[in-house]
DODRENTOR-95983 format. One record per residue: x, y, z of N, C-alpha, C in turn. Coordinates in pm, whole numbers, padded with zeros to 5 digits, always signed. Example, Ala and Ser with C-alpha at 12.3 -4.5 7.8 and 13.67 -1.06 7.14 Angstrom:
<atoms>
+01319-00569+00780+01230-00450+00780+01320-00330+00780+01285-00225+00708+01367-00106+00714+01290+00003+00787
</atoms>
This chain:
<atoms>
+00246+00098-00625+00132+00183-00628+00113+00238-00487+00113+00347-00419+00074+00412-00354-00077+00434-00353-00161+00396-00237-00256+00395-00206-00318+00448-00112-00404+00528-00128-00495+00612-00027-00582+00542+00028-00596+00512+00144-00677+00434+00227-00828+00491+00264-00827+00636+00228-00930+00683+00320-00982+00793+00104-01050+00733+00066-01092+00777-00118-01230+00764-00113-01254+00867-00139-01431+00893-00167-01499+00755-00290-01599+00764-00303-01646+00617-00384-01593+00447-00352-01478+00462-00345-01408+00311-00313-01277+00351-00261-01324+00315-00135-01175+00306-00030-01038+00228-00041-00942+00270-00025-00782+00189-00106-00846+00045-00073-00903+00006+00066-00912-00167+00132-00992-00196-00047-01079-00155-00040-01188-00218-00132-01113-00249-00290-01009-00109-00295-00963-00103-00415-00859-00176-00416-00755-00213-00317-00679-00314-00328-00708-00438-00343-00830-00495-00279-00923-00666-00304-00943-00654-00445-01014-00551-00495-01002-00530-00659-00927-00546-00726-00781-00472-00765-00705-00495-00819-00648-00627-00813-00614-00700-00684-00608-00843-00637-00658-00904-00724-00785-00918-00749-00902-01004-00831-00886-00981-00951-00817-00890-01013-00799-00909-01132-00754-01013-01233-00812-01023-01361-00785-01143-01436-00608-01090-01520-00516-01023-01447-00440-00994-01496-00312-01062-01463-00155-01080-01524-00035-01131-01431-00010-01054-01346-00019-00922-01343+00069-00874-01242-00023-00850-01147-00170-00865-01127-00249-00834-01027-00202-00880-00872-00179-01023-00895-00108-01056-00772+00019-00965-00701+00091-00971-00861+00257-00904-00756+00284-00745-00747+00180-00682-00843+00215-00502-00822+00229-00426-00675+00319-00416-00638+00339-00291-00469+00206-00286-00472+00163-00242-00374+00012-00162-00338+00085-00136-00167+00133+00052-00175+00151+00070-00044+00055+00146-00008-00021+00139+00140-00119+00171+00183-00063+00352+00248-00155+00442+00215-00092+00572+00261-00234+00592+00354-00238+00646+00523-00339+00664+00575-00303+00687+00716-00349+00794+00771-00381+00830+00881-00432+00766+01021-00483+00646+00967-00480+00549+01068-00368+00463+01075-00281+00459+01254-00171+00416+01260-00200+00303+01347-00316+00244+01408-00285+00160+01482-00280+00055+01409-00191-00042+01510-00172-00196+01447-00297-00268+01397-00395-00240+01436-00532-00314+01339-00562-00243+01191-00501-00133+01207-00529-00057+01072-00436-00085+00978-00306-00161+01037-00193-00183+00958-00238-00362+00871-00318-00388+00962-00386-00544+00956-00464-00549+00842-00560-00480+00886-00695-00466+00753-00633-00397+00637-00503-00339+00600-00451-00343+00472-00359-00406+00463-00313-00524+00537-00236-00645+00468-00319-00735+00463-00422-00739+00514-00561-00826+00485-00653-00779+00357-00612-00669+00319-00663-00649+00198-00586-00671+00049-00465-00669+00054-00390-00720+00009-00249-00629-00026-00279-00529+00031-00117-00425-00021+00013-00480+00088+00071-00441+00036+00213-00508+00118+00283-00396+00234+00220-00297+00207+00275-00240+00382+00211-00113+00413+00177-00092+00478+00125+00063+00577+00180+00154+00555+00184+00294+00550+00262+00365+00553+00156+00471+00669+00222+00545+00736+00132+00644+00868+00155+00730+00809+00006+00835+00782+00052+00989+00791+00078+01056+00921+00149+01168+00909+00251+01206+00828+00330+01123+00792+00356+01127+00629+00494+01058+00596+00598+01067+00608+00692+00966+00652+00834+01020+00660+00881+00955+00603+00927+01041+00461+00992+01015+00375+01142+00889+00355+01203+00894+00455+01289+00719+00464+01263+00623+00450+01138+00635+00537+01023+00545+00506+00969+00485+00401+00921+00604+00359+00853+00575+00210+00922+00556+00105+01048+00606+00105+01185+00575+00018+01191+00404+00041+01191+00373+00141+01291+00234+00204+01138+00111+00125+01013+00184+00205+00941+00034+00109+00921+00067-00010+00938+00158-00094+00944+00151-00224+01026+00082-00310+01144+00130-00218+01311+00016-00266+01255-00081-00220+01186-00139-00147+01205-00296-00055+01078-00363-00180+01011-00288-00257+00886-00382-00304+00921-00363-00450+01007-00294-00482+01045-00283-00638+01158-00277-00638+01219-00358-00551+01385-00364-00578+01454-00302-00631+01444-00195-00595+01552-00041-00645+01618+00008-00507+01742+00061-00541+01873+00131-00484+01703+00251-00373+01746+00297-00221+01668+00432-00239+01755+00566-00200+01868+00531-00325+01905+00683-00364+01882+00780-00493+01881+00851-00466+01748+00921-00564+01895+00989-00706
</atoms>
């Protein structure tokens, strides 16, 4: 899941603790990659403290975003 960090009503942090809390199986293990404009290392913190599994900085660069997509859903990242 690709996640917007910065979402009007409920922010990705809030919405990732959510989904987390869910009474569901896969709540724990679904990707949740964080997409957001804040790049410093505390901002990379408070969304692995929220529970998604990696940061991504805008601008995206696409290798990037290829490489943890393959790395959290174990797929090839050739398209």
């Amino acid at each position: 899941m690709l996640m917007d960090v910065m979402m009007p009503n409920v922010d990705g942090l809030t919405a990732a603790r959510i989904i987390r809390a869910l009474d569901r199986p896969d709540a724990e293990t679904v990707p949740i990659l964080a997409l957001t404009a804040n790049a410093f290392a505390e901002d990379a913190r408070k969304c692995l403290d929220a529970g998604m599994n990696a940061h991504l900085a805008k601008p995206l660069n696409m290798p990037l975003v290829k490489a943890a997509i393959a790395k959290f859903t174990q797929h090839s990242t050739t398209v």
